[in-house]
Every structure is written in C-alpha cells, then in structure tokens.
N, C-alpha and C positions, 0 to 999 in steps of 0.2 A: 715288648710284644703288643701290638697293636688288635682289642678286641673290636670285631665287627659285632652290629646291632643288628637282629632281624626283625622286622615289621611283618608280622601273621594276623589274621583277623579270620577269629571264627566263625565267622558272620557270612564269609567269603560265597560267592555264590559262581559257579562255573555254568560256562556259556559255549554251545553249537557257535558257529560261526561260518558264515562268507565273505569270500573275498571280493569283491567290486572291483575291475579298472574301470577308471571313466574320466574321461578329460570335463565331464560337466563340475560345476562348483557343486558344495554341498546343500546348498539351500534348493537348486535348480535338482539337483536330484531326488531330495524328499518330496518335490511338489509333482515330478515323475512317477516314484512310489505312492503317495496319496491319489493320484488322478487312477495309475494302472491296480493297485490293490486295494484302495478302499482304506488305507490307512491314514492316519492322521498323527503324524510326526511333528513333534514340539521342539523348540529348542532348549537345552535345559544344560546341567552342569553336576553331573550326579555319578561322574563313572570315575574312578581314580586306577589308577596304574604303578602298581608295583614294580619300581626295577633295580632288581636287586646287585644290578653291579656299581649304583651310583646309593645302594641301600636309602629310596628317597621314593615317597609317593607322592607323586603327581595328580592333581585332578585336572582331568582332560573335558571340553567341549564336546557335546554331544547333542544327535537328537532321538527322542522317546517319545514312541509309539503305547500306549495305553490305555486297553479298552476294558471300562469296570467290569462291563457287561460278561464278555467271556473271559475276563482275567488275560488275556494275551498280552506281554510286555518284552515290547521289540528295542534296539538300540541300532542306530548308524551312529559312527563313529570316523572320522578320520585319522589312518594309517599314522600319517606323517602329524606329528605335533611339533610343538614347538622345542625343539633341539631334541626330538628322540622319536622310536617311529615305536607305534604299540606292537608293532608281530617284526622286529627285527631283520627275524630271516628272511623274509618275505616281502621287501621292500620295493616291490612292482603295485604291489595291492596301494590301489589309491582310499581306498573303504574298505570297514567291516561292518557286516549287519550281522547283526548279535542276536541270538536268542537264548534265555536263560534253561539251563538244561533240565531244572524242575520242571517244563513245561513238554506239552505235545509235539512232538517235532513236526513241526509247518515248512521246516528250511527246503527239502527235494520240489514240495509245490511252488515255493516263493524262487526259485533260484532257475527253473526252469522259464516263470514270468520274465524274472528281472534279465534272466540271457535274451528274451527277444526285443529289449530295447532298443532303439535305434544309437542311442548315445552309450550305451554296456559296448564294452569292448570285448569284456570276460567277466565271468562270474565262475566261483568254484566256491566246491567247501573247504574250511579248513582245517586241521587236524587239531583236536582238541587240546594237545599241550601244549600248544604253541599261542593259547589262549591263557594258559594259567595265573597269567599276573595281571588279570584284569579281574575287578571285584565291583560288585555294585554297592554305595554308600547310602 
C-alpha cells in the first residue's frame, strides 16, 4: 500500500483573483499596470504552489506590488510555469493578478482599468477555488 504525504500550511493565505490574457511579456505588463494604476510591482520569488497530484511545492516567479502606506499587497503571476500551469483548468489565462482575500476588494475597480488596455485581450475574475493551491510564503 502506497501511503500519500499531504503538504498543509496553516499559514496559508487565500486570494481574489484575475485572469489576464495578453500576448505582452510580464515585465512589459507590470510597467503597463504601474504607468495605468499607480502601482509599483517588483520582481520577487515568494508565492509557492501546491499541487497535489505531483504532492510537491513549487515556488513560482512572481511580481509584488506593496504599499506600507495603505498595506495594499497585490501579486501578478504567470499562468503557465515551468512544466505546470497554476489554475490548470484554465489554461487560456496568460496571468493571474492576485489579491490576498484578508484585504479590501479593489479587484471590480482594477479589472475594469486593466479590460481597457490596449494589449488585454480579456480580463475576468476568477472563481475562488480554483485558487486554492496557491499560498503566500
């Protein structure tokens, strides 16, 4: 009998989320969102991904948005990683823009900006469980 290991972290923090298409790369699109919202997106290495059919966490490439001032902590994230995509079902979505669900919901105001971009193709929300395996470290 072969026992499976489950990785849980109480720590776990769930996250709002949008979906991005966009044929722009990710760096050309954070300096899109910092020009059109006033944000200031870093690159950093701090979000890991739970998946639990390969029971293995991955920490994924990302950038963070973080303002001391009003506490606001945003994430973009790319879909597609390196041999696994973060929202599975969903594999149209070129980005996720994350926002941690302890917070104010900002996503209806950001999501109606980011649809008028010229290089958004779509933007939509996404349905919270389909977010579950993403945790902030």
């Amino acid at each position: 009998m072969v026992k499976k290991l489950k990785l849980e972290d109480e720590n776990s923090v769930d996250f709002r989320g949008l979906g991005i298409v966009s044929p722009e790369k990710d760096y050309r699109l954070c300096y899109l969102l910092n020009n059109e919202l006033g944000f200031e997106f870093d690159k950093s290495v701090n979000l890991a991904f739970y998946d639990p059919g390969k029971n293995k966490r991955n920490a994924v490439s990302c950038y963070i948005h973080n303002d001391p001032d009003s506490g606001l902590v945003l994430f973009l994230v790319k879909n597609k990683q390196e041999g696994f995509y973060m929202v599975p079902d969903m594999k149209e979505i070129d980005y996720l823009f994350l926002e941690p669900i302890n917070q104010v919901n900002n996503l209806d105001n950001i999501k109606n900006i980011i649809s008028k971009l010229n290089t958004i193709q779509s933007c939509f929300a996404i349905p919270g469980q389909k977010l579950k395996h993403i945790d902030a470290e």
